[in-house]
RODO-515356 format. One line per field, with one value per residue (C-alpha): residue number from 1; x, y, z. Coordinates in steps of 0.5 Angstrom, whole numbers, plus 500, padded with zeros to 3 digits. Last residue first. Layout:
# residues N
num	[NUM,...]
xx	[X,...]
yy	[Y,...]
zz	[Z,...]
# end
This chain:
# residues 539
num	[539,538,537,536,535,534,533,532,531,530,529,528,527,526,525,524,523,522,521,520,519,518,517,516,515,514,513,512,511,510,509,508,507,506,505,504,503,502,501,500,499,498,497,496,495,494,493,492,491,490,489,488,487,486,485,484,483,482,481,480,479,478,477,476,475,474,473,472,471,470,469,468,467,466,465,464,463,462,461,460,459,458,457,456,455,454,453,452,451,450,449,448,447,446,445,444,443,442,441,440,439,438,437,436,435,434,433,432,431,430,429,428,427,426,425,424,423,422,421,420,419,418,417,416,415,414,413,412,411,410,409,408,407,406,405,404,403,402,401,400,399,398,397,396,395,394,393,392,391,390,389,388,387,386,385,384,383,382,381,380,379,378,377,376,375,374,373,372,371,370,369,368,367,366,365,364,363,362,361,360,359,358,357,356,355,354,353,352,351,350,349,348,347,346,345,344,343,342,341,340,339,338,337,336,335,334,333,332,331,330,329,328,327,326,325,324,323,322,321,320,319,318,317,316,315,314,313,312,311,310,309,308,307,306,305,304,303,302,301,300,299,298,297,296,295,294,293,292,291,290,289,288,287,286,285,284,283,282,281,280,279,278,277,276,275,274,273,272,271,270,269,268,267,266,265,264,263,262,261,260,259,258,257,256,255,254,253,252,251,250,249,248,247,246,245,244,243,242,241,240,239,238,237,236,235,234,233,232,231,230,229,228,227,226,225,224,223,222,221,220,219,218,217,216,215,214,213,212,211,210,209,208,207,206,205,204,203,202,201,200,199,198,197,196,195,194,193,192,191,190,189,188,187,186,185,184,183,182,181,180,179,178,177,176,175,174,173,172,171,170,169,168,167,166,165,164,163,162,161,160,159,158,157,156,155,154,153,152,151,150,149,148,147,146,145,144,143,142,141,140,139,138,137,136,135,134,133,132,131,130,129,128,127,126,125,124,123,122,121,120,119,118,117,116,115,114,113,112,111,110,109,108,107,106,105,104,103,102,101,100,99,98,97,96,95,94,93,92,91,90,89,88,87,86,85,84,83,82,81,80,79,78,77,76,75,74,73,72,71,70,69,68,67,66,65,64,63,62,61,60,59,58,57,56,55,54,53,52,51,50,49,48,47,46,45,44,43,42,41,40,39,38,37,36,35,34,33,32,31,30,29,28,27,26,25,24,23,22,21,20,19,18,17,16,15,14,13,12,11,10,9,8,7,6,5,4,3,2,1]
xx	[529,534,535,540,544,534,535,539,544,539,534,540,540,533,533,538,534,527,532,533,527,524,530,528,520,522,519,513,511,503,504,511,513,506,507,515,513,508,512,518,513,511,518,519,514,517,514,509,514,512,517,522,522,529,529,534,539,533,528,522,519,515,508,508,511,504,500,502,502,494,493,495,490,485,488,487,479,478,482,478,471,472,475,469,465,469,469,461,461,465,471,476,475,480,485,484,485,492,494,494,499,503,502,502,509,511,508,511,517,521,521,525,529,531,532,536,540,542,543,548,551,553,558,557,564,562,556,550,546,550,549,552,548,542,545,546,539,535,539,536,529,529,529,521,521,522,526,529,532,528,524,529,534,529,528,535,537,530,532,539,537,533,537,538,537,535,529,524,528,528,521,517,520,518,511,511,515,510,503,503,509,503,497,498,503,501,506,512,512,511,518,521,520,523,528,532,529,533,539,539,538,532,531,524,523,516,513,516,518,511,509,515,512,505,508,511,503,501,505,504,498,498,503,498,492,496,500,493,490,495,500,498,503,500,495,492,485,483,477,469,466,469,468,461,460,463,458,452,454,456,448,443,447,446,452,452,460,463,464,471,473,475,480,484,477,477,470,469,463,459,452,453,452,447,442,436,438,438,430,428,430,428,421,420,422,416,411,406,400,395,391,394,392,384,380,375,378,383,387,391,398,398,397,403,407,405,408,414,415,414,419,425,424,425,431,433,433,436,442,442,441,446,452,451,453,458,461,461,463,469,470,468,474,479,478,478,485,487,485,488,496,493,493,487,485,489,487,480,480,484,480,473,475,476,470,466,469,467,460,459,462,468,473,479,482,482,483,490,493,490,494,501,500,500,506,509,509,510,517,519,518,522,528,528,528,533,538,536,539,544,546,546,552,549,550,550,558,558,563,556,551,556,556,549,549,552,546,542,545,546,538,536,540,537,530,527,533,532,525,524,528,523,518,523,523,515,512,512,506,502,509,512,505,505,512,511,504,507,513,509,505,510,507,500,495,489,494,497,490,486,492,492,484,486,492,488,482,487,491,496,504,504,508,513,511,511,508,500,500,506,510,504,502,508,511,504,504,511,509,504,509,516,518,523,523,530,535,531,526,532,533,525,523,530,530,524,525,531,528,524,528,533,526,525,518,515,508,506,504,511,511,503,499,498,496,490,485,487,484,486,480,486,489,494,501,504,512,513,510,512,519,519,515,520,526,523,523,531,532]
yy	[491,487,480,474,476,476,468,462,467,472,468,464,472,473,466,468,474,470,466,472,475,467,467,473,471,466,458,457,451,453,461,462,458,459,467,466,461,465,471,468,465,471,475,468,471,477,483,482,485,492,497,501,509,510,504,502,498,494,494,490,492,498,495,490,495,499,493,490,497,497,490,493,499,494,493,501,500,495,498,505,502,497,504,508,502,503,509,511,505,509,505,507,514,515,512,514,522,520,516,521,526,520,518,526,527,519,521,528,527,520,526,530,527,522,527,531,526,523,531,533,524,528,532,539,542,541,545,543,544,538,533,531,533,531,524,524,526,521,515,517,518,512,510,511,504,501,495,491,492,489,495,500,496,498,505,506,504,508,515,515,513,519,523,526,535,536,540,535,529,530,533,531,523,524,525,519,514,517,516,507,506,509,511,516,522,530,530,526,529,536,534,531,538,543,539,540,545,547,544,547,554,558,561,563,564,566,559,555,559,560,552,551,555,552,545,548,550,545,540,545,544,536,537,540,536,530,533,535,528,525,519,513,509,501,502,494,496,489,488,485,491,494,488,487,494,492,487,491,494,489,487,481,476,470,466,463,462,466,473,476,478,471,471,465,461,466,462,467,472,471,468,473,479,478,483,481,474,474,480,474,468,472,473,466,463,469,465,471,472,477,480,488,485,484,478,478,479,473,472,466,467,474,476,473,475,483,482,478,485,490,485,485,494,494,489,494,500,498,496,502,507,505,500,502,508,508,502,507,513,509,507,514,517,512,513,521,521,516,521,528,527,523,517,514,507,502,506,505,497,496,500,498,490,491,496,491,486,491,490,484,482,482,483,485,479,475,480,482,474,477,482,479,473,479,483,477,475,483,482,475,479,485,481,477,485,487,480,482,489,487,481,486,489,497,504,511,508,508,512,516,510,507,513,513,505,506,511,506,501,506,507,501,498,505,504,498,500,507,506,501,506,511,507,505,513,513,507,499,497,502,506,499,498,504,505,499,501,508,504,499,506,511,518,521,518,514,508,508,509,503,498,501,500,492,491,493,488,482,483,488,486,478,474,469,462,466,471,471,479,481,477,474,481,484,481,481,488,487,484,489,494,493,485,483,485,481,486,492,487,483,488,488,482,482,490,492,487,490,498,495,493,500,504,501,496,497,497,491,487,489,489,489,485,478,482,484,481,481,488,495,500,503,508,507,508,514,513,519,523,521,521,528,528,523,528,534,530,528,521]
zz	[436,432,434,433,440,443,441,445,449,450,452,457,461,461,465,469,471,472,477,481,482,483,490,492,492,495,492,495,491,489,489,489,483,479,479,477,472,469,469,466,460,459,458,454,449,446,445,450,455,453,451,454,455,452,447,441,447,450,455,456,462,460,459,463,469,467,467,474,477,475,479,484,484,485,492,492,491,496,502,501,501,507,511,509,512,518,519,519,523,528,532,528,529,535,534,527,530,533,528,522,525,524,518,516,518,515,508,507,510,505,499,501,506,501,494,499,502,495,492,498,496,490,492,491,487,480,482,478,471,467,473,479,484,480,478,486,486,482,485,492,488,487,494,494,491,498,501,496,490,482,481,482,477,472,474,474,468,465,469,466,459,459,462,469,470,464,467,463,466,474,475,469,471,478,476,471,475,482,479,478,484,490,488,491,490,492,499,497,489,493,497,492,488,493,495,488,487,493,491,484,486,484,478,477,485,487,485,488,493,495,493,500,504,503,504,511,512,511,516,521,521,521,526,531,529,532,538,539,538,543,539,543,544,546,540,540,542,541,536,539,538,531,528,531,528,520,521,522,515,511,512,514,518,518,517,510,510,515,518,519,527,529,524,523,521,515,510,505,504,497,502,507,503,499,504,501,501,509,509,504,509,515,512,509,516,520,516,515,519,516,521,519,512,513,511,507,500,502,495,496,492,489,497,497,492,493,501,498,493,499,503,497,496,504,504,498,502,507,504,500,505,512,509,501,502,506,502,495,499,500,493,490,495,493,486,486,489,484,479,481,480,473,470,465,463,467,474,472,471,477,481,477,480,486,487,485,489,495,493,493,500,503,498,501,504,498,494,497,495,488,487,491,485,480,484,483,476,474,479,473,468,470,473,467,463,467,464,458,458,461,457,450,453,455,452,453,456,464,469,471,473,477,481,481,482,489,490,490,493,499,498,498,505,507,508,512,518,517,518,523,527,526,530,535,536,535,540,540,537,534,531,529,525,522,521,517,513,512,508,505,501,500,500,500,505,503,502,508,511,507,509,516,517,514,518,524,522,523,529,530,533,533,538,534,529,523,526,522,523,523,519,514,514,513,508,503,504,502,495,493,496,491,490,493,501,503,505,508,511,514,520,522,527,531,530,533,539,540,539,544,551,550,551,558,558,564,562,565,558,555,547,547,541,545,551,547,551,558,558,556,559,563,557,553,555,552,549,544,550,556,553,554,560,563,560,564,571,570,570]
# end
């Protein structure tokens, strides 16, 4: 092999460095290193080529999907261990674009390299997006209006998505509340997301949860174990009064002290009981703060980033990236008349790059770009976010279907095929997040061994699984559609749309029954409502 091509290979592909030891050799593609490009893109494709085609659910559910194939194994070798997926859970999450989809490349990135990374990628995204841009040209050859059975069958489809995403929530609760504080947060991100939406507030909520933790972790902690000590010192002196004697010859029973400095930290007594993850602390364990946990977490974790991005290649992209995304906001604003394509381009690729929070944000966000212009009708729109939440892999390939009707629509060349507008709609609003996950894991390869990171980290990951809870609320409130609605209506409307989700929550949870094939049967049952009542209704 030519010098230049080992050089350039090195870079996609660099082996971490010495100090790796025996430990983390569970989590290595090839634990002697020469692992050829050709051996990983095939262990990459035997763990990964289903996802595209059984992921059901949209992200809560694949953040389930991923941690039970990658982080449990099912039986195979693990990819990242434990505290891994929680730090790149709270990463994809800070960072704009689609959630499970960063959080995939992610971890294939970790594990075996950026090429097999972006392999992952294609082989996660595009069995969606061909279904997608298939339902685009349905879509065009279609009458305004739906047989009644459609529009039942997609509301089964929504109901029983609702129940899984619901179950999805609280399976990530579990593992996100750690103590107190962080099911605080839980609890406030599902309850903020709900009241209000906005580009800006999300944003605003993840970074209040993690200065929250860091808060919390090294003042306020400390600062309520001393407050607890003063008020034993004053209960003490209360008890047996000794005027005689002089305080710094007191004897305090040093038991006391440890129980009152334990229950100051009231952290130990509310965490769970993991005996899978070694790193998480148990029941009662003596431990007096989170933050001395996040430590000995950080310390006793394998270094499991085999293909380091380097923190200049990094920090290079990162800057490039701004400044692209600074081009792109000038001609935005520059050109008053610009050529479809391009504002086409234009506005996925800024909805790529300013999106978080994922699915809550991005219906409404898209919804301005693609309908206020005229480019897709409403009904268009809706039709396709109601089949979008019941396709597998990411729900980003909305914006495939989004172009193609774009392409097609009334302000567009009669002569652009449409599959121009699909790519367009996918590059653009699939780049912004991958870029900066990349440009992002040089710089966490290097932080996430700081307790200052790790505390913030907790925060983060507690507030966004709050935000799960918010994508149960909105897709409830728009999950029942019928002929009279543009925009759909709640589920509540009509009782069997509750019973579905219920059905579906509890199927999962206590009888595993799979995900797909719950998806499915909540449509059937939407079909046989309609049958029995929803011909006879009017609404």
């Amino acid at each position: 092999m030519p010098l230049h091509t080992k050089s350039l290979l090195g870079l996609f592909f660099r082996r971490a460095s010495s100090g790796n030891t025996s430990s983390n050799a569970a989590y290595s593609v090839d634990e002697d290193g020469e692992g050829s490009i050709v051996t990983r893109l095939a262990e990459v494709f035997s763990r990964t080529y289903d996802l595209g085609f059984t992921a059901f659910g949209g992200p809560p559910v694949h953040f389930q999907i991923f941690h039970r194939k990658f982080v449990d194994g099912l039986g195979k070798r693990p990819w990242v261990d434990e505290q891994t997926y929680q730090d790149l859970f709270a990463i994809s999450q800070a960072l704009p674009g689609p959630a499970s989809t960063k959080m995939l490349f992610n971890i294939a990135q970790i594990h075996a390299g950026l090429i097999p990374a972006i392999f992952v990628f294609f082989l996660w995204s595009l069995p969606g997006a061909f279904a997608m841009y298939g339902l685009s040209l349905g879509v065009q050859r279609i009458s305004d209006t739906l047989p009644g059975p459609a529009y039942a069958f997609l509301s089964g489809l929504n109901a029983a998505i609702v129940g899984i995403i619901a179950l999805s929530a609280i399976q990530l609760s579990r593992k996100a509340i750690t103590d107190p504080l962080t099911r605080i947060l839980v609890a406030v991100g599902g309850c903020a997301g709900m009241c209000y939406n906005a580009l800006w507030y999300f944003p605003v909520l993840l970074v209040l949860g993690g200065s929250a933790t860091l808060f919390w972790d090294f003042v306020g902690q400390s600062y309520l174990v001393k407050w607890r000590q003063r008020k034993f010192l004053r209960r003490r002196s209360s008890r047996a009064p000794e005027p005689e004697a002089n305080v710094e010859n007191q004897v305090f029973p040093m038991d006391d002290m440890k129980e009152e400095s334990l229950n100051a930290g009231s952290v130990g007594s509310h965490r769970r009981n993991v005996p899978s993850n070694p790193s998480a602390p148990v029941e009662n364990e003596p431990a007096a703060d989170s933050s001395s946990v996040s430590v000995r977490q950080s310390q006793h974790r394998p270094e499991t980033s085999a293909y380091r991005i380097p923190v200049k290649t990094g920090l290079s992209l990162i800057v490039l990236f701004f400044a692209l995304f600074a081009v792109f906001i000038s001609l935005r604003s520059a050109l008053h008349h610009a050529p479809l394509l391009l504002a086409l381009f234009n506005n996925m690729f800024l909805a790529g790059t300013i999106i978080f929070g994922g699915g809550p944000v991005v219906i409404p966000l898209l919804r301005d770009y693609v309908v206020d212009p005229g480019w897709v009708s409403p009904r268009d729109f809706l039709l396709g976010l109601a089949v979008i939440q019941a396709m597998p892999g990411p729900n980003f390939n909305f914006a495939v279907y989004l172009g193609a009707l774009t392409a097609a629509g009334p302000s567009a060349n009669k002569g652009t095929p449409t599959i121009v507008g699909a790519i367009l709609a996918f590059v653009g609003i699939f780049t912004p997040g991958l870029w900066l996950s990349i440009g992002f894991q040089s710089i966490w390869q290097s932080l996430r061994k700081r307790r200052e990171v790790t505390s913030i980290l907790r925060g983060l990951n507690a507030t966004a699984v709050g935000f799960i809870f918010t994508a149960v609320y909105r897709l409830w409130e728009i999950g029942y559609l019928t002929a009279n609605s543009n925009k759909g209506i709640s589920l509540g409307q009509q009782p069997w749309w509750l019973v579905i989700a219920a059905t579906t929550f509890t199927s999962v949870e206590w009888f595993s029954v799979p995900p797909p094939v719950a998806i499915l049967a909540g449509g059937t049952a939407g079909l046989a409502w309609w049958g029995a009542v929803g011909r006879h209704l009017t609404v």
